[in-house]
C-alpha positions in Angstrom: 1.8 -19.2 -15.3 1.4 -15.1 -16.0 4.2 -13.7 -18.4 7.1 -12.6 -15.8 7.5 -9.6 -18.5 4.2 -8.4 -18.1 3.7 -5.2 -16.8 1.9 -4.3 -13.2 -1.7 -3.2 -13.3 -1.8 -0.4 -10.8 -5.5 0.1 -10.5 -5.5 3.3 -8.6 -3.2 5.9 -11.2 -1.6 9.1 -9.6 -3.9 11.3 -9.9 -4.3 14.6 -7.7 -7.2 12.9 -6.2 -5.5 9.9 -5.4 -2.9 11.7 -4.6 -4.1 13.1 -1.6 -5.9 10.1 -0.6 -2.6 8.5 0.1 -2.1 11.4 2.2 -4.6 10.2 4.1 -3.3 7.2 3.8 0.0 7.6 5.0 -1.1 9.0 8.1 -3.2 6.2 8.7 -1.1 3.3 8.0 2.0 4.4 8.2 2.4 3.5 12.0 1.5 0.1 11.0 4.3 -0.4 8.5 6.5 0.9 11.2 5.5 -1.3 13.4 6.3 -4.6 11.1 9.6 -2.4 9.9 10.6 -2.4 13.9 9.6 -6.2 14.5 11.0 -7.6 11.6 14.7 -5.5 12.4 15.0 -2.2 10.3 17.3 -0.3 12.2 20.0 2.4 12.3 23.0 2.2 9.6 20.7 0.0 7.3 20.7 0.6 3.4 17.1 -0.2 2.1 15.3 0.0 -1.0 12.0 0.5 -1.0 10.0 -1.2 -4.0 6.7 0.5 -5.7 7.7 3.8 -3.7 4.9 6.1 -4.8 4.6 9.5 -3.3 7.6 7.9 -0.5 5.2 7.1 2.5 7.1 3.7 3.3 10.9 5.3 1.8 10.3 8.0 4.2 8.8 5.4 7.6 12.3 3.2 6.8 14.1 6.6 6.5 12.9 7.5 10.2 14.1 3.8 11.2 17.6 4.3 9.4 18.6 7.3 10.3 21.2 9.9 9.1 23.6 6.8 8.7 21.3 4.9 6.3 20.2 5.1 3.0 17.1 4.5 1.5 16.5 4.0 -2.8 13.0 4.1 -3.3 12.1 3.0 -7.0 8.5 3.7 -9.0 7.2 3.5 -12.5 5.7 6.8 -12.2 7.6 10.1 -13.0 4.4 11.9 -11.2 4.5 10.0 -8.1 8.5 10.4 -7.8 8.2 14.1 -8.2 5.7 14.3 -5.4 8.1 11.8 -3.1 11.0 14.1 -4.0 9.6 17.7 -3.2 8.5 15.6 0.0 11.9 14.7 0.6 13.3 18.2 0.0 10.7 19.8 2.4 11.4 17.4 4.9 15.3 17.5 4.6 15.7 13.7 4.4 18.7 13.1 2.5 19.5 9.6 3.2 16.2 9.3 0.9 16.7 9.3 -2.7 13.9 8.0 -6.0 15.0 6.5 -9.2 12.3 5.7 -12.0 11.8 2.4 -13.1 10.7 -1.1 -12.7 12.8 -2.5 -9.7 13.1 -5.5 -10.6 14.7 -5.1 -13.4 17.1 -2.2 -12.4 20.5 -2.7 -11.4 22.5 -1.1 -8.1 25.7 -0.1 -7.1 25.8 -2.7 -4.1 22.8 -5.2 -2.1 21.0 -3.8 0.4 20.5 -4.6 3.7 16.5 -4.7 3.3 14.2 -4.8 0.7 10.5 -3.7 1.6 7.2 -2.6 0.0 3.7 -2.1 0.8 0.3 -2.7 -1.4 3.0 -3.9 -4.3 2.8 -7.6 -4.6 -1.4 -7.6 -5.2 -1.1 -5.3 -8.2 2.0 -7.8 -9.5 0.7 -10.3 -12.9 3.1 -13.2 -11.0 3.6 -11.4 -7.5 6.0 -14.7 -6.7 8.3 -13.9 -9.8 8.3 -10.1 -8.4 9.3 -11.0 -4.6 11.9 -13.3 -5.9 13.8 -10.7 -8.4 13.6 -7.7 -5.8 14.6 -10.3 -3.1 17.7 -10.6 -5.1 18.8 -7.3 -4.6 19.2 -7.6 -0.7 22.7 -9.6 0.4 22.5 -12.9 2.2 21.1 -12.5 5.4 19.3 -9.3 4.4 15.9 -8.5 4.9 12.8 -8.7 2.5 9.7 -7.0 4.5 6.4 -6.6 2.7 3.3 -5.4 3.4 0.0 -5.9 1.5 -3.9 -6.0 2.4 -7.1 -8.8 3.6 -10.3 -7.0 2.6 -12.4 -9.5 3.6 -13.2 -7.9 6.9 -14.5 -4.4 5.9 -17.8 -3.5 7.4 -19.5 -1.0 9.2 -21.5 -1.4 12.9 -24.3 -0.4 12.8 -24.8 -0.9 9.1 -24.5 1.9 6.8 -25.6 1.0 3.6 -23.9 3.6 1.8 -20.5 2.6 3.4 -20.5 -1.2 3.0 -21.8 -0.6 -0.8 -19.0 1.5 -1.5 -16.3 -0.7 -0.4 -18.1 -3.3 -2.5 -17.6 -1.7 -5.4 -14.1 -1.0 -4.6 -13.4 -4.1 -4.1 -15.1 -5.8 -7.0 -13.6 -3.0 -9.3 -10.0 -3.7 -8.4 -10.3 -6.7 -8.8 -11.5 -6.8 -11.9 -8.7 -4.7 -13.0 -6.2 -7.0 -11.7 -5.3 -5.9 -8.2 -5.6 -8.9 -5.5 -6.8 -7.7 -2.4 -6.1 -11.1 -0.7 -2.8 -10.9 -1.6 -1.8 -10.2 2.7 -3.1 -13.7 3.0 -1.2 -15.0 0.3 1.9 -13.7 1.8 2.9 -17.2 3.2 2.6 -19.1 0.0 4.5 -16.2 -1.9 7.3 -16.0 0.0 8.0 -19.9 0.2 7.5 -20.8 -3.5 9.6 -17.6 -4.7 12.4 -19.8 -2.7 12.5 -17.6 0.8 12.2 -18.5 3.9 8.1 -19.1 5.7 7.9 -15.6 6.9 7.0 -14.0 10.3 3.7 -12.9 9.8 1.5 -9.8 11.6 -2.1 -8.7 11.1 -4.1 -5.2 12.5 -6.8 -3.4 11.2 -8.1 0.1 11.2 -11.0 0.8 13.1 -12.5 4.2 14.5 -16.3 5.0 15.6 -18.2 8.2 15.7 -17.1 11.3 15.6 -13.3 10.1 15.5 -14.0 7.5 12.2 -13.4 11.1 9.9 -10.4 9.9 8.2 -11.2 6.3 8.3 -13.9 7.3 6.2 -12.6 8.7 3.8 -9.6 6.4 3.3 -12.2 3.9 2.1 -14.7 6.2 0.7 -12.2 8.3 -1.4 -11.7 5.2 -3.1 -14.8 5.8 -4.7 -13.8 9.0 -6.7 -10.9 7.8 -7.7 -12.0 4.4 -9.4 -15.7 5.8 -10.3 -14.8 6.0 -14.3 -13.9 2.2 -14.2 -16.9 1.4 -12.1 -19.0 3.4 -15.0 -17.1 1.5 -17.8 -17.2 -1.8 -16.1 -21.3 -0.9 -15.9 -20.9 -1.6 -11.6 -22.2 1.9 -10.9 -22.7 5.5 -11.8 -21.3 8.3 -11.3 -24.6 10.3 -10.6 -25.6 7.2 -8.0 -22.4 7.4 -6.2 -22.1 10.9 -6.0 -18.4 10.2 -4.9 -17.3 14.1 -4.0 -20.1 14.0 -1.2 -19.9 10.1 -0.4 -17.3 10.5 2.9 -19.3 13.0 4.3 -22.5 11.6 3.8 -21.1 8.7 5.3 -19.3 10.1 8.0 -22.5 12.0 9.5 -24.4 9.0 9.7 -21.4 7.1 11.5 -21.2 10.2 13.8 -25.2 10.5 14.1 -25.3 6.2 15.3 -21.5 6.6 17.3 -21.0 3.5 15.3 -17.9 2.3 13.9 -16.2 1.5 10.3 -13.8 -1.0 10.3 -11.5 -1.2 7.6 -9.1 -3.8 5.9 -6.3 -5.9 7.7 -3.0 -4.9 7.0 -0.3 -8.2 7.1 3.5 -7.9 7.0 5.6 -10.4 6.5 9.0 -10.8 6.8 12.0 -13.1 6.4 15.6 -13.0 6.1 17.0 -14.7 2.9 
């Protein structure tokens, strides 16, 4: 079994690249989330903490869900991350939302919350099932514990474009290699049941856009590429120079637009339970 003390490997840093990918991001997937939020019973009054918080994407869908009367905590390792979520916080005068730094599971709080809930957390987790069952604990009996996490096994593009589908390749072989499970949506069954909570409610979509409308999609995956290109050069996967990563969404995208074909990108699951 992996060390329960060990820390998270999160592949992806917080960089001002990958910074404004999950920008992209965000805008993206963020309806998703909601969607599982709704479903699985995030609602008005609730008090929610929000684990692996990052720039606040998910803190700020559950604040829109909570409303004026709720609270949301949303907790990160990184001080640069939680500096972005804040300013966003300010700007957007959400203050039901607050951001504390620090591993949530091992962080204490003033009183349980109502839900606990995260998104791409668990697959960058050493023991994800020793992570779902100490955050769990910090939601009262009958609370919820909602997380969301990814299946990249259906990424391709229609009609092929070679550039794309070797990109997300090397994504995907480079994260994992660096410890991130990108199964980890389909693992959300098992996870939940032998970390002692109840079989889950499960949901699946996927992002998918063709032509001229795939811009964004495009670079959600694509972006990837800059951001994980020094690993891919120390791992000896790829260069650099053969990626070309600042010009590799736009190359892409022209020949998606040129074909009106489509890029379809991972599944996103949520799962849900109340403990």
């Amino acid at each position: 079994m992996p060390d329960e003390a060990a820390p998270p490997v999160y592949a992806l840093g917080h960089a001002d690249r990958e910074l404004r990918r999950l920008s992209i991001q965000g805008r993206l997937v963020n309806p998703i989330t909601r969607r599982f939020f709704v479903e699985a019973g995030i609602a008005s009054g609730m008090r929610v903490l929000d684990v692996g918080s990052g720039v606040g994407d998910v803190a700020f869908v559950a604040a829109g869900l909570v409303g004026d009367s709720g609270e949301v905590i949303g907790t990160d390792r990184s001080a640069a991350a939680l500096a972005f979520a804040r300013r966003r916080a300010e700007e957007g005068s959400l203050g039901m939302v607050s951001f504390r730094e620090g591993d949530p599971a091992e962080m204490t709080f003033e009183e349980p919350f109502d839900a606990v809930v995260g998104r791409y957390v668990l697959m960058f987790q050493p023991d994800p099932v020793a992570m779902l069952r100490r955050v769990a604990a910090h939601a009262h009996p009958g609370g919820l514990v909602v997380f969301h996490e990814p299946h990249r096994g259906g990424l391709h593009s229609y009609p092929p474009v070679q550039a794309y589908d070797r990109a997300y390749e090397l994504v995907s072989e480079t994260v994992g290699r660096l410890g991130g499970d990108q199964e980890l949506g389909l693992k959300l069954h098992a996870t939940y049941v032998a970390a002692g909570l109840p079989a889950p409610t499960m949901r699946m979509e996927s992002l998918i856009a063709g032509g001229a409308t795939s811009l964004e999609h495009v670079h959600y995956e694509m972006d990837l590429v800059g951001t994980l290109v020094g690993e891919m050069e120390r791992l000896g996967l790829a260069t650099a120079d053969e990626l070309e990563p600042d010009t590799l969404a736009d190359r892409v995208f022209t020949e998606v637009a040129a074909t009106e074909g489509v890029v379809l990108g991972r599944a996103e699951i949520g799962a849900w339970s109340r403990i």
